[in-house]
C-alpha atoms as an extended CHARMM CRD file, in Angstrom:
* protein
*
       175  EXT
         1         1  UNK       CA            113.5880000000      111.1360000000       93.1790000000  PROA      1               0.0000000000
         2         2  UNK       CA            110.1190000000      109.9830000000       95.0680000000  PROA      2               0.0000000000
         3         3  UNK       CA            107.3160000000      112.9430000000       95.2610000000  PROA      3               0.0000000000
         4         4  UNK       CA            107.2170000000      112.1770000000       98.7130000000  PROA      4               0.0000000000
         5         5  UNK       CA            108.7000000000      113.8600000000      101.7630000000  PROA      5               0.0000000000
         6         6  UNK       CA            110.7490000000      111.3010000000      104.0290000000  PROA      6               0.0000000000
         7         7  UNK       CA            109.0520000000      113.0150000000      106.8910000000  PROA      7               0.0000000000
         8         8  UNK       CA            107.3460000000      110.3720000000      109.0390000000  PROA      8               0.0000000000
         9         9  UNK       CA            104.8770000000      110.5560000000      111.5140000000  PROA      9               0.0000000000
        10        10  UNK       CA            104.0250000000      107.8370000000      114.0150000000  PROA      10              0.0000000000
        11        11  UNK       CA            100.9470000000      107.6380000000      115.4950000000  PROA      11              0.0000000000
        12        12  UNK       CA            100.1020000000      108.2250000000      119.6120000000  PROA      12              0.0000000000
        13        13  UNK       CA             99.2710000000      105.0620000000      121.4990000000  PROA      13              0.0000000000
        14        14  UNK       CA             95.5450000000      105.7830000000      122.1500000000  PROA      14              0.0000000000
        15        15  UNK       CA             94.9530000000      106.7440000000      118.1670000000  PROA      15              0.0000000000
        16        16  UNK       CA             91.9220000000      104.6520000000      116.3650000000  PROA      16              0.0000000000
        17        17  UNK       CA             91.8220000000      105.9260000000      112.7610000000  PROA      17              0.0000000000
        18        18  UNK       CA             88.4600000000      105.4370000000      111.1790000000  PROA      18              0.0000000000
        19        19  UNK       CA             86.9250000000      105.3520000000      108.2890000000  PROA      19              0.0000000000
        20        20  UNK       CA             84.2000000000      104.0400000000      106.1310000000  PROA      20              0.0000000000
        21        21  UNK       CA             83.7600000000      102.9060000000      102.6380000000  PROA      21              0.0000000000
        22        22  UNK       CA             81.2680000000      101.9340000000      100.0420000000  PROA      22              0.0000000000
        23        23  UNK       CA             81.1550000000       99.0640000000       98.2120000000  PROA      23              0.0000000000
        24        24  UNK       CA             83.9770000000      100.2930000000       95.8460000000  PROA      24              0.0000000000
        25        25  UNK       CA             85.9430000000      101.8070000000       98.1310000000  PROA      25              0.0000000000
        26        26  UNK       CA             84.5560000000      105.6210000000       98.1140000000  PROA      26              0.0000000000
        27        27  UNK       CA             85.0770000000      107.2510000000      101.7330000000  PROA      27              0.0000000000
        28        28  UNK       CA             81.6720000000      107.9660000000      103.6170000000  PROA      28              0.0000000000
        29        29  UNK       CA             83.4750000000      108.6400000000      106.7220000000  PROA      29              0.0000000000
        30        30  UNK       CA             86.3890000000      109.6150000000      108.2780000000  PROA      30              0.0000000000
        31        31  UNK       CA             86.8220000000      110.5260000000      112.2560000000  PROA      31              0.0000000000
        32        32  UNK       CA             88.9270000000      113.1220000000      113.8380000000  PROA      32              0.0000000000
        33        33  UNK       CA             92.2980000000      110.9610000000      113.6950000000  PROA      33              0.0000000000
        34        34  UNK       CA             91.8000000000      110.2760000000      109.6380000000  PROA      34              0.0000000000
        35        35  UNK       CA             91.3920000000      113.9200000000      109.4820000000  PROA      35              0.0000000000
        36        36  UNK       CA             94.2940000000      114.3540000000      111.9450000000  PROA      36              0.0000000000
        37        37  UNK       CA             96.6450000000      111.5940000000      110.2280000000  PROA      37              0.0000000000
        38        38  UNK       CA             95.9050000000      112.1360000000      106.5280000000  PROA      38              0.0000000000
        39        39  UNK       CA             95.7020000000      115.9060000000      106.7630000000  PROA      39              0.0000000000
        40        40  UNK       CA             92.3150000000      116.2010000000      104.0820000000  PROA      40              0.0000000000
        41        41  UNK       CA             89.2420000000      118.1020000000      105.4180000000  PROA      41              0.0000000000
        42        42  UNK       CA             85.9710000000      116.2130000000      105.5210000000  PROA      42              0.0000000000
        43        43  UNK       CA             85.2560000000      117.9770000000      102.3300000000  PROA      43              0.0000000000
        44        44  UNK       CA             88.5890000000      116.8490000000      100.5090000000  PROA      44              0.0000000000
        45        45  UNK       CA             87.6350000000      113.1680000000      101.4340000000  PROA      45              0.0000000000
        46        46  UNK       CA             84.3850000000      112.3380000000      101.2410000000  PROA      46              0.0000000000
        47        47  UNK       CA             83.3210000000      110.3880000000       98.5730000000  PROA      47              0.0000000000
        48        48  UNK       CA             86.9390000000      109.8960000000       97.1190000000  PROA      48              0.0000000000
        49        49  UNK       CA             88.4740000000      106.4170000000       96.6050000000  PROA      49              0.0000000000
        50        50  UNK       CA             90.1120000000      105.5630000000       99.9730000000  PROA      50              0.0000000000
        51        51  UNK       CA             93.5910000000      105.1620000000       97.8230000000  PROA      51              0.0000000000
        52        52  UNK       CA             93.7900000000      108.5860000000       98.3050000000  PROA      52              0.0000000000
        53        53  UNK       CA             96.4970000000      108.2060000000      100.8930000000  PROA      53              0.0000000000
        54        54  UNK       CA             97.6670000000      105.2220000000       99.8810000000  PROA      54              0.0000000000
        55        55  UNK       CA            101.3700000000      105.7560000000      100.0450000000  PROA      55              0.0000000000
        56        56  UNK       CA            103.7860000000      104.3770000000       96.5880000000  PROA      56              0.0000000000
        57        57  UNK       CA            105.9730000000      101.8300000000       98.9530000000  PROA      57              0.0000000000
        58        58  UNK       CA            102.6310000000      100.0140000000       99.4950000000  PROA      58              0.0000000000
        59        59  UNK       CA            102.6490000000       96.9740000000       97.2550000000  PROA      59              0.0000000000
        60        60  UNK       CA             99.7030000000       96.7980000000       94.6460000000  PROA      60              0.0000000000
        61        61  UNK       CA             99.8580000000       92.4400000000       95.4310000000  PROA      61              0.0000000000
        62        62  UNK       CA             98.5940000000       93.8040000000       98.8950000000  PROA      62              0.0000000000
        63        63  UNK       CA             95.2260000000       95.4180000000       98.5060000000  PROA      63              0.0000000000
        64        64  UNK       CA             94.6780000000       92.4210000000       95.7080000000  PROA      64              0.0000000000
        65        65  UNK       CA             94.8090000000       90.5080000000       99.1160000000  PROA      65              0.0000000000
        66        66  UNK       CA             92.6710000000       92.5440000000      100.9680000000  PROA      66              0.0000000000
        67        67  UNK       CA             90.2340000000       92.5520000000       98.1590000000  PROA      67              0.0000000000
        68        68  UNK       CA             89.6760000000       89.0980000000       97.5650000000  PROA      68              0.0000000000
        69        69  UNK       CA             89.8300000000       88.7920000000      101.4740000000  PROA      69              0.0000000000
        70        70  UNK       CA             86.9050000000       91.0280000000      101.6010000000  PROA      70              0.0000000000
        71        71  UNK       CA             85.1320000000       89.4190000000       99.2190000000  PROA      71              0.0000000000
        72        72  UNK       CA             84.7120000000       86.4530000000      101.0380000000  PROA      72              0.0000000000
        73        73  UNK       CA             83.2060000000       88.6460000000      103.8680000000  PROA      73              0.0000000000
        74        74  UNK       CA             86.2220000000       87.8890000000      105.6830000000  PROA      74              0.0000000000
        75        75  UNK       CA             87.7700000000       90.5720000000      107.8810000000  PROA      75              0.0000000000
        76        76  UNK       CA             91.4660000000       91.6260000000      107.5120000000  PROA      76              0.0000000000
        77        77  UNK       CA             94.7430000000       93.0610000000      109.0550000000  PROA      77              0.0000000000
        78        78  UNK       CA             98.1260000000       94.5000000000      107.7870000000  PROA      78              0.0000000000
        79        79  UNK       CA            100.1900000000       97.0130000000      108.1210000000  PROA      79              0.0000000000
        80        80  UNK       CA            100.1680000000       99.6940000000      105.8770000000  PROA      80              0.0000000000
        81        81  UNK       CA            102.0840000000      102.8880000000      104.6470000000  PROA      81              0.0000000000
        82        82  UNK       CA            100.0360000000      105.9330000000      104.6230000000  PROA      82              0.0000000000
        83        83  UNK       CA            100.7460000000      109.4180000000      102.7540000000  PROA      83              0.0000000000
        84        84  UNK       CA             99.3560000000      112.2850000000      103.9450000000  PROA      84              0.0000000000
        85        85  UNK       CA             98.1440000000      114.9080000000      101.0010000000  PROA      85              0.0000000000
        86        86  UNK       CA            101.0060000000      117.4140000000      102.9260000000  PROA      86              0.0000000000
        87        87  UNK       CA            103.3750000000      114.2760000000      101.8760000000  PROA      87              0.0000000000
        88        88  UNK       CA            103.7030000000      113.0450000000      105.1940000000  PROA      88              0.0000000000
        89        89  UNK       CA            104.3710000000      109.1270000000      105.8870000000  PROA      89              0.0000000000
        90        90  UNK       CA            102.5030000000      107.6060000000      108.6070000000  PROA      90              0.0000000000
        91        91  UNK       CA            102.4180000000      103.3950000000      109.0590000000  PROA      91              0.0000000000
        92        92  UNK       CA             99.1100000000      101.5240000000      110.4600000000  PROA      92              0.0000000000
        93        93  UNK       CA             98.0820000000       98.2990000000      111.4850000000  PROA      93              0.0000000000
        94        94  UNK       CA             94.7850000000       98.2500000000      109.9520000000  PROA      94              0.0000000000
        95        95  UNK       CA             91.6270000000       95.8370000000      110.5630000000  PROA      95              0.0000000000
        96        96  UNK       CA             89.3690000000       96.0750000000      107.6460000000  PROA      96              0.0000000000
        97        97  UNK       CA             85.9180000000       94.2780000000      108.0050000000  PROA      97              0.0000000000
        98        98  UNK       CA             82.3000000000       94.7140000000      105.5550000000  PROA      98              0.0000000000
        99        99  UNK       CA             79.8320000000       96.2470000000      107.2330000000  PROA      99              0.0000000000
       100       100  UNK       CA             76.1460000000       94.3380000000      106.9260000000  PROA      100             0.0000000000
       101       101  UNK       CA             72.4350000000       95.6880000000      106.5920000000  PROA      101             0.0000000000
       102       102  UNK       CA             69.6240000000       94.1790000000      108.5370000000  PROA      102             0.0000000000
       103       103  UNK       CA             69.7480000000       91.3000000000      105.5430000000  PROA      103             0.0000000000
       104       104  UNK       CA             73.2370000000       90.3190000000      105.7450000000  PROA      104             0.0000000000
       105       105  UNK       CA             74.1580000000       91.8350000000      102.8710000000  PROA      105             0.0000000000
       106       106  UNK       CA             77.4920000000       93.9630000000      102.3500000000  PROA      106             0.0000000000
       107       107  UNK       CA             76.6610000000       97.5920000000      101.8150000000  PROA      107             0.0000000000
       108       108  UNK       CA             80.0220000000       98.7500000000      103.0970000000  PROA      108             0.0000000000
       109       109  UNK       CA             83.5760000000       98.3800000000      104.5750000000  PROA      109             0.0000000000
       110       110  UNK       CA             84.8210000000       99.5630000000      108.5460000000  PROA      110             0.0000000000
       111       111  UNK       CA             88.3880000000      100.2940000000      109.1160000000  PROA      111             0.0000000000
       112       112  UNK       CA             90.4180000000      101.3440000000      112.3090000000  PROA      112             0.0000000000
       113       113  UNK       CA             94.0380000000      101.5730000000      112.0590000000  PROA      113             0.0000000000
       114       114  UNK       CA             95.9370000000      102.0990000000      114.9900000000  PROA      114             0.0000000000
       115       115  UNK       CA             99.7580000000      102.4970000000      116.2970000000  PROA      115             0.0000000000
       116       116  UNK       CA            101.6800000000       99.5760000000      114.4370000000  PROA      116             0.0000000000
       117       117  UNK       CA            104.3540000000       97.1560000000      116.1950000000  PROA      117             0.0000000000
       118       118  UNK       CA            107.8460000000       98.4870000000      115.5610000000  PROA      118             0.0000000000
       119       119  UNK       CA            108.7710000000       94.8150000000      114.4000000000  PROA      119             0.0000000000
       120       120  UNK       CA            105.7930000000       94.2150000000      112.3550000000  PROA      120             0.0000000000
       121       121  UNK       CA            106.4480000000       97.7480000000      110.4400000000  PROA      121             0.0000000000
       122       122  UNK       CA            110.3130000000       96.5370000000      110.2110000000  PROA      122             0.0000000000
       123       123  UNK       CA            109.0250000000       92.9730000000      109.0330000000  PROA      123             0.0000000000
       124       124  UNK       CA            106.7390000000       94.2250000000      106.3720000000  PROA      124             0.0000000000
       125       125  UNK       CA            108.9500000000       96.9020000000      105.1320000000  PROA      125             0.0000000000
       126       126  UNK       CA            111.2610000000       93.6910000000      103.7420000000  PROA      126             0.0000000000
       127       127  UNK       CA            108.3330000000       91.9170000000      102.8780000000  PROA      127             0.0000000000
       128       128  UNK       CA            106.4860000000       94.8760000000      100.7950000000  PROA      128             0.0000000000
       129       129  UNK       CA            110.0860000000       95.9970000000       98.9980000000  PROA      129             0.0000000000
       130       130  UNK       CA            110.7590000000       92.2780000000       97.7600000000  PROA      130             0.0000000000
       131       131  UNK       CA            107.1730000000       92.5640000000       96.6610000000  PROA      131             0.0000000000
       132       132  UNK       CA            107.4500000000       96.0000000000       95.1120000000  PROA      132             0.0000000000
       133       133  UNK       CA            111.0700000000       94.8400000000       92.9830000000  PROA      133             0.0000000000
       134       134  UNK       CA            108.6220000000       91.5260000000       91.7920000000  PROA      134             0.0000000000
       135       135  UNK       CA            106.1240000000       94.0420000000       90.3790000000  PROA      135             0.0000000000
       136       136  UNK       CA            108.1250000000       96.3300000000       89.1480000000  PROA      136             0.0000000000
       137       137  UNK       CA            109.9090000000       93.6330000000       87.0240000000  PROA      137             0.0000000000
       138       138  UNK       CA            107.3420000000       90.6890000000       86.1820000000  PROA      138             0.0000000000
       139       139  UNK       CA            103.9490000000       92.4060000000       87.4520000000  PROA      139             0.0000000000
       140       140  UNK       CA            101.3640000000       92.5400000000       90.0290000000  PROA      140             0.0000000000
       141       141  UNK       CA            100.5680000000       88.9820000000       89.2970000000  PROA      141             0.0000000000
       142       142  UNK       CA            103.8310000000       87.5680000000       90.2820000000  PROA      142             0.0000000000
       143       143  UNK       CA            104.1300000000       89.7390000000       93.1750000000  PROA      143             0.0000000000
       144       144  UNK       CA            101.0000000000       88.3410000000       94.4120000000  PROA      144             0.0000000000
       145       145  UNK       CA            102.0660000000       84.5450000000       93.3210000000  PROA      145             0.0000000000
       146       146  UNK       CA            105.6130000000       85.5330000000       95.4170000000  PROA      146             0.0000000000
       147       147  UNK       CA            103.0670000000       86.5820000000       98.7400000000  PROA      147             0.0000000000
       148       148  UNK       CA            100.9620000000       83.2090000000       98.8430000000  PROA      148             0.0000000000
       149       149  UNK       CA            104.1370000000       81.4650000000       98.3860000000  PROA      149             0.0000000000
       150       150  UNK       CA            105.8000000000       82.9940000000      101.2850000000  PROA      150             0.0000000000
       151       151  UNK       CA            103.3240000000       82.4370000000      103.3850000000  PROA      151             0.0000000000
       152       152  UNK       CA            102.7760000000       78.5000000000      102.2700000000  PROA      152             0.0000000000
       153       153  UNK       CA            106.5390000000       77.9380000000      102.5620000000  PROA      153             0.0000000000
       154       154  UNK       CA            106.4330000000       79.3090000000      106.1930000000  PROA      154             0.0000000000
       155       155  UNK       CA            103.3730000000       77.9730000000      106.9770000000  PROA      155             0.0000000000
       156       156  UNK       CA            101.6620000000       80.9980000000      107.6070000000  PROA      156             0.0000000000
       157       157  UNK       CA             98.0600000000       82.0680000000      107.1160000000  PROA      157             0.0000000000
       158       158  UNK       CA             98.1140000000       86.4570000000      106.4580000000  PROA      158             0.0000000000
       159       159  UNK       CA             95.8030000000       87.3810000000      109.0580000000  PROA      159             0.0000000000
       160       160  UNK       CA             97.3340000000       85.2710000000      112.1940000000  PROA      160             0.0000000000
       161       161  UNK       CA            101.1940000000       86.4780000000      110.7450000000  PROA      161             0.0000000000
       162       162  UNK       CA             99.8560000000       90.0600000000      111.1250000000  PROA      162             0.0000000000
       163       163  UNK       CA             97.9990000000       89.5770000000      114.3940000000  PROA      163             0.0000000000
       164       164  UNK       CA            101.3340000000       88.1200000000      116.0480000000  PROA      164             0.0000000000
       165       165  UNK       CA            103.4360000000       90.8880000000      114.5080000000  PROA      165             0.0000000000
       166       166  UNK       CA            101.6800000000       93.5790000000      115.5920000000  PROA      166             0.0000000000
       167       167  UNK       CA            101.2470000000       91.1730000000      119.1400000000  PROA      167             0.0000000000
       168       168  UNK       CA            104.9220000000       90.5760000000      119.3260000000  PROA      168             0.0000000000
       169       169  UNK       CA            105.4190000000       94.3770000000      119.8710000000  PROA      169             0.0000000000
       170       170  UNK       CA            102.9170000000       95.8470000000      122.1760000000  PROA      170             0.0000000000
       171       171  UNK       CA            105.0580000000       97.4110000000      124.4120000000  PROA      171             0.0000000000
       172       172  UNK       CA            106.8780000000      100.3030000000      123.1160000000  PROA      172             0.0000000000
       173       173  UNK       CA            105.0410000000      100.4200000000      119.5970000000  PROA      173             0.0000000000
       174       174  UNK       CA            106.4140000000      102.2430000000      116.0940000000  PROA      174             0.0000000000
       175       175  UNK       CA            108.4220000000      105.1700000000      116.8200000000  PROA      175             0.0000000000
C-alpha cells in the first residue's frame, strides 16, 4: 500500500509556482502558489531540501538528469509529480534554470512550474513507470542508461521532447 493519498490536485491555468534554491538544493524561497500547492508554511520550507515534495512515482534517473543538466548551466523542463505534506498529488511542468551573481557565477537555482499538458502528464506517466520498474530491478544507473537511450533511438533531445509535450496540449491543460 503507497503512504500516499490518490487525491490529485491539478493546478488553475494562471498558476506560476516558484521557488528558489541554493546551490544544493535547500529552499530560499517559495511564493504564494508553492505555499498554496505543497501545503508547507514558509516556516516548514525554508531551508529544507526542495525533495521535500518530491512525490515516490517520480523516477530517481530524472533529477540525475536535471542535475547534470544544471551543471552545465543549462536550463531545464519536465514534468513532474508533486506530493503535498497533506499527501496530496499535484503534476507540473517545471523550468529549472541557475541563477548568476554579478560574476557569472552560480549561487542558486529558479524554478516556476506551471499547469502541465494533459498529454505530456499521460506521456511521462509511461515513460517515468518503465523507468521506475528499471530501478527498482537493476538500479538508478540503468534507469538512467534506459532514458538516454530512448531519447537517442527516437531522436529526441529532453528539453525540446518536453517543450512540444507540454506545446502539443495548450488548450484544455491537465485536469
Amino acid at each position: 500500500m503507497n503512504n500516499y493519498s490518490t487525491k490529485e490536485v491539478f493546478l488553475e491555468d494562471n498558476t506560476l509556482i516558484t521557488s528558489k534554491t541554493d546551490l544544493k538544493g535547500k529552499i530560499i524561497y517559495g511564493n504564494q502558489d508553492f505555499i498554496k500547492y505543497g501545503e508547507y508554511t514558509e516556516k516548514e520550507f525554508l531551508d529544507k531540501p526542495h525533495n521535500l515534495i518530491r512525490h515516490p512515482q517520480m523516477p530517481k534517473a530524472a533529477f540525475k538528469l536535471l542535475w547534470e543538466t544544471l551543471y552545465k548551466k543549462k536550463e531545464f523542463f519536465a514534468f513532474v509529480c508533486n506530493l503535498s505534506k497533506n499527501n496530496h498529488t499535484y503534476w507540473v511542468f517545471a523550468n529549472i534554470t541557475p541563477s548568476y551573481d554579478e560574476q557569472g557565477n552560480v549561487i542558486g537555482y529558479y524554478s516556476v512550474r506551471r499547469r502541465p499538458s494533459k498529454e505530456g502528464v499521460m506521456t511521462m506517466q509511461g515513460i517515468y513507470n518503465k523507468l521506475l520498474e528499471i530501478e527498482k530491478t537493476q538500479g538508478m544507473e540503468k534507469s538512467f542508461a534506459f532514458a538516454l537511450d530512448f531519447l537517442k533511438e527516437n531522436k529526441l533531445e529532453w528539453d525540446s521532447f518536453m517543450v512540444e509535450l507540454q506545446n502539443k496540449g495548450k488548450e484544455g491543460g491537465y485536469r
